[in-house]
mmCIF file of the N, C-alpha and C atoms, coordinates in Angstrom:
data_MODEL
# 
_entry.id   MODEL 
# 
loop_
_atom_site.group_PDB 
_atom_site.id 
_atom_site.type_symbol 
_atom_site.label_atom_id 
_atom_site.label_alt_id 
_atom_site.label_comp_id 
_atom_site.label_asym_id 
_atom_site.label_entity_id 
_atom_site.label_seq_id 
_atom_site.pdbx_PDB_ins_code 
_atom_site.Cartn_x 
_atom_site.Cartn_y 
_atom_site.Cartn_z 
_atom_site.occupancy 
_atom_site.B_iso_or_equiv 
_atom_site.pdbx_formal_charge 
_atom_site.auth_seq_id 
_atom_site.auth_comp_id 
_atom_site.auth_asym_id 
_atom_site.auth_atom_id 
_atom_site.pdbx_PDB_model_num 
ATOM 1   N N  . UNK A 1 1  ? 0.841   -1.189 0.000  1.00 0.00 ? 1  UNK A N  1 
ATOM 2   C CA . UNK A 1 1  ? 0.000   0.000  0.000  1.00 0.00 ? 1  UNK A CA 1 
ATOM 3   C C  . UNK A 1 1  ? 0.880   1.245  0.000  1.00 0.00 ? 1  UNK A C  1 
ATOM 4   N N  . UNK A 1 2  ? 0.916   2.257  -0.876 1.00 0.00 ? 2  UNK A N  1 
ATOM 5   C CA . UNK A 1 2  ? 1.282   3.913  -1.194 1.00 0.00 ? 2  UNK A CA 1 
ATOM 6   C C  . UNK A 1 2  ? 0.777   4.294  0.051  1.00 0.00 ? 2  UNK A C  1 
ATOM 7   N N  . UNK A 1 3  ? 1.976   4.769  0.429  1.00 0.00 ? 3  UNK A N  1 
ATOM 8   C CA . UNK A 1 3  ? 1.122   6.015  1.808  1.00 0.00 ? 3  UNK A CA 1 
ATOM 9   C C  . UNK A 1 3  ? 1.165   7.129  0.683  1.00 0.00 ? 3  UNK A C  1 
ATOM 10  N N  . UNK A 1 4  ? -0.430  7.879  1.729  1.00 0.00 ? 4  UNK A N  1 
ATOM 11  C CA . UNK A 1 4  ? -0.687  9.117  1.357  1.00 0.00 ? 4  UNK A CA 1 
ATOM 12  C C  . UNK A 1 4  ? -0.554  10.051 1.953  1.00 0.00 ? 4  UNK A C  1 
ATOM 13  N N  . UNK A 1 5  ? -0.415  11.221 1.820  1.00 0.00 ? 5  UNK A N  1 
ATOM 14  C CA . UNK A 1 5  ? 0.083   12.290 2.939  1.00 0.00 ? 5  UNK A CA 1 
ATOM 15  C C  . UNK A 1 5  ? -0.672  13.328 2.428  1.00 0.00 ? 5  UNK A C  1 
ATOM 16  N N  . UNK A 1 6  ? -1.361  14.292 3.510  1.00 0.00 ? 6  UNK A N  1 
ATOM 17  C CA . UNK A 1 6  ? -2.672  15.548 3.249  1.00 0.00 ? 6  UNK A CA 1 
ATOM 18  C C  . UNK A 1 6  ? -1.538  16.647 3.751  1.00 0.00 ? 6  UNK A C  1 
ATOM 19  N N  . UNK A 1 7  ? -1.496  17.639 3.239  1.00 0.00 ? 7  UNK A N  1 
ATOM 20  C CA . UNK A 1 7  ? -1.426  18.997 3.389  1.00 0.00 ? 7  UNK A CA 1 
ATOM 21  C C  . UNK A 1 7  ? -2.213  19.695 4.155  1.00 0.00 ? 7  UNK A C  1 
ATOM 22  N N  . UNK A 1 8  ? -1.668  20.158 5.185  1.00 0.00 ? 8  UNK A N  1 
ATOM 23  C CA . UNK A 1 8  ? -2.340  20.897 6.246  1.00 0.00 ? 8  UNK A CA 1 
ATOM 24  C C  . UNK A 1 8  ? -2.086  22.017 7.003  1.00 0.00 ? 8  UNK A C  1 
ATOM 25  N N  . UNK A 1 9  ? -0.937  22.711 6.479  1.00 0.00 ? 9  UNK A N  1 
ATOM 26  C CA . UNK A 1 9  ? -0.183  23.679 7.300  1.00 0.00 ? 9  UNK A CA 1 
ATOM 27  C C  . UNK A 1 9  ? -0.785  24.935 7.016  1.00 0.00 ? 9  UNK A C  1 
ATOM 28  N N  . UNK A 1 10 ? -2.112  25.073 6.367  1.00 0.00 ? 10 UNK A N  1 
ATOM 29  C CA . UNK A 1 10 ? -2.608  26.617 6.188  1.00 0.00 ? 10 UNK A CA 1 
ATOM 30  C C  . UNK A 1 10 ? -4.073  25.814 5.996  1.00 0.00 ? 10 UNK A C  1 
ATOM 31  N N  . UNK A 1 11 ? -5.010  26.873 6.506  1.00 0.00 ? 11 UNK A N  1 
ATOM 32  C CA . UNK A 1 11 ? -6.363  27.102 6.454  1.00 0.00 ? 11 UNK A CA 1 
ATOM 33  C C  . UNK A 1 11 ? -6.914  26.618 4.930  1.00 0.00 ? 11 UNK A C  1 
ATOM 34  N N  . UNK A 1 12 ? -6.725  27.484 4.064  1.00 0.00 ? 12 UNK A N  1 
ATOM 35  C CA . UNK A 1 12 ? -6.538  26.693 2.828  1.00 0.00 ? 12 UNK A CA 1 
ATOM 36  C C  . UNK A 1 12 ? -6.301  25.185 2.137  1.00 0.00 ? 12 UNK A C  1 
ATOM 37  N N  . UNK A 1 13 ? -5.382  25.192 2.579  1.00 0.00 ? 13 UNK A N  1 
ATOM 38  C CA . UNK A 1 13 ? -4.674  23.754 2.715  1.00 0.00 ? 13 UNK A CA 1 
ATOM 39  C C  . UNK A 1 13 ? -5.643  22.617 3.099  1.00 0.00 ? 13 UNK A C  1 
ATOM 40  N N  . UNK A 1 14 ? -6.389  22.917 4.742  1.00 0.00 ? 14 UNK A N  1 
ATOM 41  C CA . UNK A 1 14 ? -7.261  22.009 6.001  1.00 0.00 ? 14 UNK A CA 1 
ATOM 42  C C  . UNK A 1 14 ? -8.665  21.842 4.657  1.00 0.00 ? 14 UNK A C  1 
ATOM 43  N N  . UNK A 1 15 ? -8.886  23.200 4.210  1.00 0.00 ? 15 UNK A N  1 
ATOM 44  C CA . UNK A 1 15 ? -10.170 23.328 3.372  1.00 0.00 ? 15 UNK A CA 1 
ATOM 45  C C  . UNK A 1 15 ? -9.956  22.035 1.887  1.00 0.00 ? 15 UNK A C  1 
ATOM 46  N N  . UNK A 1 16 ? -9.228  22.068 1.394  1.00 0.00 ? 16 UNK A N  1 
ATOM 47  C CA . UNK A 1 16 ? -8.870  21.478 0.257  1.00 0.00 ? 16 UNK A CA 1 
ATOM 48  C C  . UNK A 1 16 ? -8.886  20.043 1.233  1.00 0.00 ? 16 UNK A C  1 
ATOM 49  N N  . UNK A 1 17 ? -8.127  19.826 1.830  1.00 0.00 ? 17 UNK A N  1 
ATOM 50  C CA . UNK A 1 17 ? -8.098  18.298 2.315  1.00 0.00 ? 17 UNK A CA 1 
ATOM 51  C C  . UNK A 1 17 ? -9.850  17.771 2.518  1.00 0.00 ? 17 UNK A C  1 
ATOM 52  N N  . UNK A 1 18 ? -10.692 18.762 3.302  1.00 0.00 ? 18 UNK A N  1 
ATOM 53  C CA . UNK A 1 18 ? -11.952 17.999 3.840  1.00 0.00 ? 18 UNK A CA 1 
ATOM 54  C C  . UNK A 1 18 ? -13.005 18.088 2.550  1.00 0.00 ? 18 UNK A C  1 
ATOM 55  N N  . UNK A 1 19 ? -12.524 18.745 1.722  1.00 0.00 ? 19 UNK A N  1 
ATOM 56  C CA . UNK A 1 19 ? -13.486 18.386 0.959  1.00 0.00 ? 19 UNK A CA 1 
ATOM 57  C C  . UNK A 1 19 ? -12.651 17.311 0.134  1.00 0.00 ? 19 UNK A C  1 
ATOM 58  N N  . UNK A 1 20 ? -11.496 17.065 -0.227 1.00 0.00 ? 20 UNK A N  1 
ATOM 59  C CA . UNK A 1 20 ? -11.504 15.989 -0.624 1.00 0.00 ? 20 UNK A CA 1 
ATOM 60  C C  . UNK A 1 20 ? -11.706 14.161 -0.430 1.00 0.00 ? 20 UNK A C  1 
ATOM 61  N N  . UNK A 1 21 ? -11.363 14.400 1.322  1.00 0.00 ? 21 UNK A N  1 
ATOM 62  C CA . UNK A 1 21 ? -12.161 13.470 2.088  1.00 0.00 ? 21 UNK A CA 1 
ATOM 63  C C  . UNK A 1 21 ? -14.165 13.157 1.813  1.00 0.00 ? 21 UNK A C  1 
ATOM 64  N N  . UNK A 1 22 ? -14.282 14.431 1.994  1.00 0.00 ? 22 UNK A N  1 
ATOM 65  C CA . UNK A 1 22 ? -15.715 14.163 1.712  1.00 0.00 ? 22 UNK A CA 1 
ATOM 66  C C  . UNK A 1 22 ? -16.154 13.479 0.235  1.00 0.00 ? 22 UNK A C  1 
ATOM 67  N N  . UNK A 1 23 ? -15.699 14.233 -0.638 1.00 0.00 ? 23 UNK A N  1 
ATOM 68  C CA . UNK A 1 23 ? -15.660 13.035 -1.855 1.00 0.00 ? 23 UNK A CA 1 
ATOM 69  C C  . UNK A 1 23 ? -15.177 11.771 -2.336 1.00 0.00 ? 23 UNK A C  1 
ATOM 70  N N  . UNK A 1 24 ? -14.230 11.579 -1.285 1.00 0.00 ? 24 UNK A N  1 
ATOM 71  C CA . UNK A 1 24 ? -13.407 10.081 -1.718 1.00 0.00 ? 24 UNK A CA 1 
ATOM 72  C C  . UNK A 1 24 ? -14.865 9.607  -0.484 1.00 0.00 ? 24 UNK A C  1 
ATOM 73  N N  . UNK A 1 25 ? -15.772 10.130 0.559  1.00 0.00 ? 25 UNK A N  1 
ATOM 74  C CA . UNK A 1 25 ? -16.861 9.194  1.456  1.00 0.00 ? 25 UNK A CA 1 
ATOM 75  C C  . UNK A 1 25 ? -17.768 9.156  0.375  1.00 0.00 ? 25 UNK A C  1 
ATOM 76  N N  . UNK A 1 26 ? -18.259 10.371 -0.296 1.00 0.00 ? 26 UNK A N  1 
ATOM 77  C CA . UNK A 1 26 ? -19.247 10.074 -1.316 1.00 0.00 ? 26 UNK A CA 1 
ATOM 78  C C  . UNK A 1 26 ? -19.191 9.106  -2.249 1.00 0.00 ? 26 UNK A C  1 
ATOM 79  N N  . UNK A 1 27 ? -18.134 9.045  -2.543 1.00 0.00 ? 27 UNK A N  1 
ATOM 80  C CA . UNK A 1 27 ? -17.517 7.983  -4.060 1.00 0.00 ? 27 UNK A CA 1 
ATOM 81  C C  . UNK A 1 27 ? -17.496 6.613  -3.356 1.00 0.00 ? 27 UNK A C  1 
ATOM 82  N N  . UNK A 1 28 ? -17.950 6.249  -2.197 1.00 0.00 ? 28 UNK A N  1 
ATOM 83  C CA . UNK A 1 28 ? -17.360 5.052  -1.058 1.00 0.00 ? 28 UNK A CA 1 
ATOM 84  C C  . UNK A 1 28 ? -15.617 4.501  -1.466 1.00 0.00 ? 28 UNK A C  1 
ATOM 85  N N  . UNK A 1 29 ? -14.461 5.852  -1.300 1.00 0.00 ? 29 UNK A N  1 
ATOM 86  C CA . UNK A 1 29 ? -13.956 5.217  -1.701 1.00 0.00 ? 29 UNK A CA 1 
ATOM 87  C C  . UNK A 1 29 ? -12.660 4.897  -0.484 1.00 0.00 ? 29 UNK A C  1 
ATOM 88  N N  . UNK A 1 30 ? -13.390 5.783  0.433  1.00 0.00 ? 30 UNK A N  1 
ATOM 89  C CA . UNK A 1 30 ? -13.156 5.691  2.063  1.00 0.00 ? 30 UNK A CA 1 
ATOM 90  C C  . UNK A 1 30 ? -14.390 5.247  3.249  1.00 0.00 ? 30 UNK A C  1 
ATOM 91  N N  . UNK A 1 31 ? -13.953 4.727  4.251  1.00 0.00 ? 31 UNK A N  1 
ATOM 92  C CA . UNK A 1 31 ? -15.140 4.303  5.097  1.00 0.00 ? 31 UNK A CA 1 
ATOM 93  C C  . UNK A 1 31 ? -15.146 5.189  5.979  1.00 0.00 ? 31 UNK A C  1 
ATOM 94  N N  . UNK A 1 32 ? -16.318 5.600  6.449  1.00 0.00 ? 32 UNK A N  1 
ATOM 95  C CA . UNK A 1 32 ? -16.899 6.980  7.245  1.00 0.00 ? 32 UNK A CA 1 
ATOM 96  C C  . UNK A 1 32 ? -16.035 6.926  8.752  1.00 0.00 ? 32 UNK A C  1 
ATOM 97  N N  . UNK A 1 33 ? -15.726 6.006  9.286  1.00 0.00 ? 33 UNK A N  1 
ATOM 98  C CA . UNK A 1 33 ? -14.636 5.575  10.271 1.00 0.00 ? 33 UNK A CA 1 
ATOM 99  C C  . UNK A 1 33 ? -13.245 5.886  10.155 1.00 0.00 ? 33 UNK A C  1 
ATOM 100 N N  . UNK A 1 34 ? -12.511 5.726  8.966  1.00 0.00 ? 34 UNK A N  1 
ATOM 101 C CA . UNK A 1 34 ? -11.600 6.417  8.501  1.00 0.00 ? 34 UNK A CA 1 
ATOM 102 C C  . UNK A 1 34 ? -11.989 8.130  8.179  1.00 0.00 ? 34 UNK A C  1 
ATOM 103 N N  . UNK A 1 35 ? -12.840 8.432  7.259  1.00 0.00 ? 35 UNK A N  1 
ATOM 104 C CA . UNK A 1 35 ? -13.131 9.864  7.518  1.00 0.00 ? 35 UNK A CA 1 
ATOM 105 C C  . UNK A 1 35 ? -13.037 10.613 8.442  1.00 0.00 ? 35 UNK A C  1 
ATOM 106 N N  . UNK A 1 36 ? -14.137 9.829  9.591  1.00 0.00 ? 36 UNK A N  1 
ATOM 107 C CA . UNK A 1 36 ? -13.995 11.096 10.528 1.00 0.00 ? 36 UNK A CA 1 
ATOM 108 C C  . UNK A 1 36 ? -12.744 10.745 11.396 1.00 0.00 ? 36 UNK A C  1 
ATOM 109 N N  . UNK A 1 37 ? -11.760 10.167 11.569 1.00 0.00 ? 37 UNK A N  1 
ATOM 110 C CA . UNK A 1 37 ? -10.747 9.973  12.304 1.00 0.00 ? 37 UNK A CA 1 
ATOM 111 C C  . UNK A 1 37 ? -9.597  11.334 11.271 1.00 0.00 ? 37 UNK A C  1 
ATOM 112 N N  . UNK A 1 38 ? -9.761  11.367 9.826  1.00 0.00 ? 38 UNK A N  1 
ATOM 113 C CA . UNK A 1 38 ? -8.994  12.569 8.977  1.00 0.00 ? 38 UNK A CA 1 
ATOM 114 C C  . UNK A 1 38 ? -9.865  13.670 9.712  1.00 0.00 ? 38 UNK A C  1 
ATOM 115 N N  . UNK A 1 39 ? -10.962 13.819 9.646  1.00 0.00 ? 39 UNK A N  1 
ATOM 116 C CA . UNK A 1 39 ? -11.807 14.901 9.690  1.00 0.00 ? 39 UNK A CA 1 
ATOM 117 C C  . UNK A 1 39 ? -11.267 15.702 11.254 1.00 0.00 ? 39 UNK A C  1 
ATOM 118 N N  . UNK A 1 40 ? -11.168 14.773 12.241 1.00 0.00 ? 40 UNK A N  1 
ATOM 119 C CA . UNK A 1 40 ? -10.876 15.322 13.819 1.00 0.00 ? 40 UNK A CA 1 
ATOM 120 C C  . UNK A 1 40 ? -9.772  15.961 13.247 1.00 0.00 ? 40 UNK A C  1 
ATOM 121 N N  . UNK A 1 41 ? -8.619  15.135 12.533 1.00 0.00 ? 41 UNK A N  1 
ATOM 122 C CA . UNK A 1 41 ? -7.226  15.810 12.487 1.00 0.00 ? 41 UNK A CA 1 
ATOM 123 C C  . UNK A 1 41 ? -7.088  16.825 12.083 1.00 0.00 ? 41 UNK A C  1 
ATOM 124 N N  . UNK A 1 42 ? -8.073  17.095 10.922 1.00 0.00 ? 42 UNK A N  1 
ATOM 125 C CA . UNK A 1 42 ? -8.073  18.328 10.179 1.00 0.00 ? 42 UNK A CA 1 
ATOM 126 C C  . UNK A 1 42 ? -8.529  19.625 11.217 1.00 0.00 ? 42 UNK A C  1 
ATOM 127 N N  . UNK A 1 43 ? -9.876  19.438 11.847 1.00 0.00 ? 43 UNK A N  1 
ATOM 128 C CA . UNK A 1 43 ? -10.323 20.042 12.746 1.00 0.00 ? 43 UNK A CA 1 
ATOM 129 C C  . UNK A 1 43 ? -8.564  20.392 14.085 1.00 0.00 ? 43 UNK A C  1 
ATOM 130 N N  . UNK A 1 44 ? -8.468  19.830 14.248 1.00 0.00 ? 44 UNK A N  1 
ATOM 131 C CA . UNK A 1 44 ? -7.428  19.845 15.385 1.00 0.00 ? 44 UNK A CA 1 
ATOM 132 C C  . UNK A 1 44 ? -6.147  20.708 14.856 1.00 0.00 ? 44 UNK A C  1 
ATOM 133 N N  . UNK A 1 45 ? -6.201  20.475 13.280 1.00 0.00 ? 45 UNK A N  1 
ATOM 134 C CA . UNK A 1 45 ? -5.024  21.492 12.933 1.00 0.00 ? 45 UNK A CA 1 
ATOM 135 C C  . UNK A 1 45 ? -5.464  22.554 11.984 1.00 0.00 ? 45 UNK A C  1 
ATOM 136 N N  . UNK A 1 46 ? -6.807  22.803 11.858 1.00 0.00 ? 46 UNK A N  1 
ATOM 137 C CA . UNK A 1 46 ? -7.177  24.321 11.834 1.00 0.00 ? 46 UNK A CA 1 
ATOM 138 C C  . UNK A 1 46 ? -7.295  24.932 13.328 1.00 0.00 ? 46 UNK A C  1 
ATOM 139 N N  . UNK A 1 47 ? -7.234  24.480 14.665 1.00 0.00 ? 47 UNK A N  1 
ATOM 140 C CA . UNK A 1 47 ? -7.576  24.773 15.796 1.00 0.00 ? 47 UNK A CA 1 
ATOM 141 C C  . UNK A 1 47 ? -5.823  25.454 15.828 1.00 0.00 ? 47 UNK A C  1 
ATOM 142 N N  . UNK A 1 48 ? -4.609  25.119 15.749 1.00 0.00 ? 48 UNK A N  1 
ATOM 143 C CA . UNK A 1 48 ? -3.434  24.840 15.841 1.00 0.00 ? 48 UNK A CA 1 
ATOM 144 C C  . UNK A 1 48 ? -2.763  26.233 15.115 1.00 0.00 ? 48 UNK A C  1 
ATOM 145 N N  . UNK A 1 49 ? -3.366  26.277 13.825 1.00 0.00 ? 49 UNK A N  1 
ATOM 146 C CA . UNK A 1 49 ? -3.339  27.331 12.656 1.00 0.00 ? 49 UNK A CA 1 
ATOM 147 C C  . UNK A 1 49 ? -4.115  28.507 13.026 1.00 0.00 ? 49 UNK A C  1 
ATOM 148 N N  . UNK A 1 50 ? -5.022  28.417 13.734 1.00 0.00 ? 50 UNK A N  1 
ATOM 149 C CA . UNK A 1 50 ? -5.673  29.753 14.516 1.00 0.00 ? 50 UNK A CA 1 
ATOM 150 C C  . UNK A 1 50 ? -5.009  30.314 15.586 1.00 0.00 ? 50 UNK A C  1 
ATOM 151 N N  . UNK A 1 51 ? -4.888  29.287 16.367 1.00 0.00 ? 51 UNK A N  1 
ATOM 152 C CA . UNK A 1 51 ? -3.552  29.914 17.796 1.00 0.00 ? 51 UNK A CA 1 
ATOM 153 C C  . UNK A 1 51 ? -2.572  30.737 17.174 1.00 0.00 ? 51 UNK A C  1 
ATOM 154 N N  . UNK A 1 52 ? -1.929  29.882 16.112 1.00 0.00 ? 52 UNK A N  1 
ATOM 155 C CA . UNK A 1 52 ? -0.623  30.616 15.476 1.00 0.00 ? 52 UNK A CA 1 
ATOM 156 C C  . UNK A 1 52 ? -0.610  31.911 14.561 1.00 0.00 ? 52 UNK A C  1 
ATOM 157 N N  . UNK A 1 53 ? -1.847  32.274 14.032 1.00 0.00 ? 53 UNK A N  1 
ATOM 158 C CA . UNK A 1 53 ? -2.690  33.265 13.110 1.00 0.00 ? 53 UNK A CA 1 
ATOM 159 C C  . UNK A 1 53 ? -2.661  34.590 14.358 1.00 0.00 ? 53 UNK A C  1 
ATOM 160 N N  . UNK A 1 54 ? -3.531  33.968 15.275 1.00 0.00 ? 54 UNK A N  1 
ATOM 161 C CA . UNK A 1 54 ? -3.719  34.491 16.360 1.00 0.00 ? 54 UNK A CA 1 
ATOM 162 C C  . UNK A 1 54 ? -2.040  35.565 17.341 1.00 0.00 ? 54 UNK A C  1 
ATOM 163 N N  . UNK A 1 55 ? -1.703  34.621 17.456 1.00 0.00 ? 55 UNK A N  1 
ATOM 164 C CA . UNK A 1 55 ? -0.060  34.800 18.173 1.00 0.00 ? 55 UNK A CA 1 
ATOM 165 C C  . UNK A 1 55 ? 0.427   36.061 17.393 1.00 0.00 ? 55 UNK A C  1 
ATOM 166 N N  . UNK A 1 56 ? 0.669   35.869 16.122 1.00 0.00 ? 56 UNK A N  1 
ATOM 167 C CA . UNK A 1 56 ? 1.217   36.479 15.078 1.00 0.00 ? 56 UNK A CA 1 
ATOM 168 C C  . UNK A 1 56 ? 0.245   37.894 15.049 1.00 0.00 ? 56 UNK A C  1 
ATOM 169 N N  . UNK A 1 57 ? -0.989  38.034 15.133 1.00 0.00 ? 57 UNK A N  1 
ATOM 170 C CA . UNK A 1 57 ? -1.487  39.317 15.477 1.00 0.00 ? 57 UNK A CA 1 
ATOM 171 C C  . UNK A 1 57 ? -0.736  40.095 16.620 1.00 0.00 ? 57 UNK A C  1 
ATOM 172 N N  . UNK A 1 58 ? -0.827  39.455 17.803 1.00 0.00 ? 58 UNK A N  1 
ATOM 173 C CA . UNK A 1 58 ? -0.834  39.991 19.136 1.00 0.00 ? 58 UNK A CA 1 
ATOM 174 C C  . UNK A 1 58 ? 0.752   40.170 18.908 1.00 0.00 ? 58 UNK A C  1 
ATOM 175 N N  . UNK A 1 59 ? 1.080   39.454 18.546 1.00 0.00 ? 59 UNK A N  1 
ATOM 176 C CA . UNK A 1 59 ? 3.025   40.107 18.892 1.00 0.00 ? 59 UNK A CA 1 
ATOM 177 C C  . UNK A 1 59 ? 3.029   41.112 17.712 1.00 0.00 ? 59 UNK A C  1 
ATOM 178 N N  . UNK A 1 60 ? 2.582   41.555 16.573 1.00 0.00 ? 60 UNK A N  1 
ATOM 179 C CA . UNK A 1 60 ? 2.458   42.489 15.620 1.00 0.00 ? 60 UNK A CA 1 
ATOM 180 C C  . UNK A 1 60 ? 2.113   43.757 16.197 1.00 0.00 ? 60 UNK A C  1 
ATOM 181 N N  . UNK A 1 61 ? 1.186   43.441 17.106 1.00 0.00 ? 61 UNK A N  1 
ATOM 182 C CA . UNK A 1 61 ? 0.149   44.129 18.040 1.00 0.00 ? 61 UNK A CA 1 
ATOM 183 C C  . UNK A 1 61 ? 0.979   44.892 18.639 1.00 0.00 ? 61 UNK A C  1 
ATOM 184 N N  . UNK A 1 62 ? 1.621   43.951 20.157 1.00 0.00 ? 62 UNK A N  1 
ATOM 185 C CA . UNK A 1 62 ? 2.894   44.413 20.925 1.00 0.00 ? 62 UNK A CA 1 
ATOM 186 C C  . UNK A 1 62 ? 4.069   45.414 20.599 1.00 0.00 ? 62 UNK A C  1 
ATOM 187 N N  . UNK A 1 63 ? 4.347   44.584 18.727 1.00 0.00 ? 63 UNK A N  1 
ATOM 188 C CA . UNK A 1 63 ? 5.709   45.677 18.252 1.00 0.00 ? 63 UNK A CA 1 
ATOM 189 C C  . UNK A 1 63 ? 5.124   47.122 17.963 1.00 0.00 ? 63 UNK A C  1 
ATOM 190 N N  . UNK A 1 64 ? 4.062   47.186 17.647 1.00 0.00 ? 64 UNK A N  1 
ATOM 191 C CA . UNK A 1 64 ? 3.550   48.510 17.220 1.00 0.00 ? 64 UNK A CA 1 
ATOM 192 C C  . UNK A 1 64 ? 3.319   49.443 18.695 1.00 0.00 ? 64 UNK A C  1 
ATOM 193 N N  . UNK A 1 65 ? 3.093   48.863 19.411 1.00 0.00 ? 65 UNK A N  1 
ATOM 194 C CA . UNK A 1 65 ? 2.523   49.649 20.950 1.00 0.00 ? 65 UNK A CA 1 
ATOM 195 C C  . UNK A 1 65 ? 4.264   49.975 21.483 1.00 0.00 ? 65 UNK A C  1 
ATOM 196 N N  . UNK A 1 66 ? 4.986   49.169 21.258 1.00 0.00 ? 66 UNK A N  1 
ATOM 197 C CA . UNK A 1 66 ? 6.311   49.380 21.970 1.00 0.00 ? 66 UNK A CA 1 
ATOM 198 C C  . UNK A 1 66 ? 7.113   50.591 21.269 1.00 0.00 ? 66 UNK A C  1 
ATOM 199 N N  . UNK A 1 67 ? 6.611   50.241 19.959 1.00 0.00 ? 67 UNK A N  1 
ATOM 200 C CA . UNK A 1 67 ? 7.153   51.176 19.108 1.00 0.00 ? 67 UNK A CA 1 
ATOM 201 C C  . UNK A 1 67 ? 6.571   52.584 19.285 1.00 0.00 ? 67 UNK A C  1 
ATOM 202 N N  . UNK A 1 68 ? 5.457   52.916 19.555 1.00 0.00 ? 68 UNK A N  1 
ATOM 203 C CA . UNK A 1 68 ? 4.641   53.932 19.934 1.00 0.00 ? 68 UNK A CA 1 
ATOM 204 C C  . UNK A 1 68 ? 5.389   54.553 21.108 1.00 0.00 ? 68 UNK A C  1 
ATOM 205 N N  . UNK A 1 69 ? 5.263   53.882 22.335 1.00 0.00 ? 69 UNK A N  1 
ATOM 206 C CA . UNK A 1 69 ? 6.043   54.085 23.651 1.00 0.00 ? 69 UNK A CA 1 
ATOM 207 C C  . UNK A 1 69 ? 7.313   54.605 23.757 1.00 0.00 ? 69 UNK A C  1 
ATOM 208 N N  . UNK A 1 70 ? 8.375   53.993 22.170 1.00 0.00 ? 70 UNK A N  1 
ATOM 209 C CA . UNK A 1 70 ? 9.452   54.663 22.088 1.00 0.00 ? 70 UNK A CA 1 
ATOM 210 C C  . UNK A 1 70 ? 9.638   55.980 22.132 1.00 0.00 ? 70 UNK A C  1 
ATOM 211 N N  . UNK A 1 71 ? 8.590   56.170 20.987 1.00 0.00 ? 71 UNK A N  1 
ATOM 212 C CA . UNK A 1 71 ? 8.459   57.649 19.914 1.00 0.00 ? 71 UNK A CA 1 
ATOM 213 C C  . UNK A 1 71 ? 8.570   59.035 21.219 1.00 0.00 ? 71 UNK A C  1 
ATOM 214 N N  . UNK A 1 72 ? 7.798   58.412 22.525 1.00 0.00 ? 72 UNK A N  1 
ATOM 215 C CA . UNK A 1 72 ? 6.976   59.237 23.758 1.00 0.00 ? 72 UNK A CA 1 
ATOM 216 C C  . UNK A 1 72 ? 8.327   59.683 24.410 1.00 0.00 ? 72 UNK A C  1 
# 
């Protein structure tokens, strides 16, 4: 058996994977047991990709306020 490997490191990425899951369940060409075991993962690493989306605001956030504070 070919291992397969999903792309998941961007929001984009999570989106493209579940719908392609969902069509390989429609096509029966996966069993809904296997699906939703991809489906949690996917879920779990758009959860992962938001923290880090997230992070990346707030320290953007921080440099601009510090930078402000300098100017004073």
């Amino acid at each position: 058996m070919t291992k397969k490997r999903l792309k998941m490191s961007s929001s984009r990425e999570v989106r493209r994977t579940v719908n392609r899951i969902a069509n390989m369940l429609l096509n029966g060409e996966i069993d809904p047991k296997t699906a939703n075991a991809i489906l949690y993962g996917c879920n779990v690493c758009l959860g992962a990709i938001r923290v880090d989306d997230q992070q990346a605001k707030l320290d953007e956030l921080e440099s601009i306020i510090g930078d402000l504070r300098n100017e004073n």
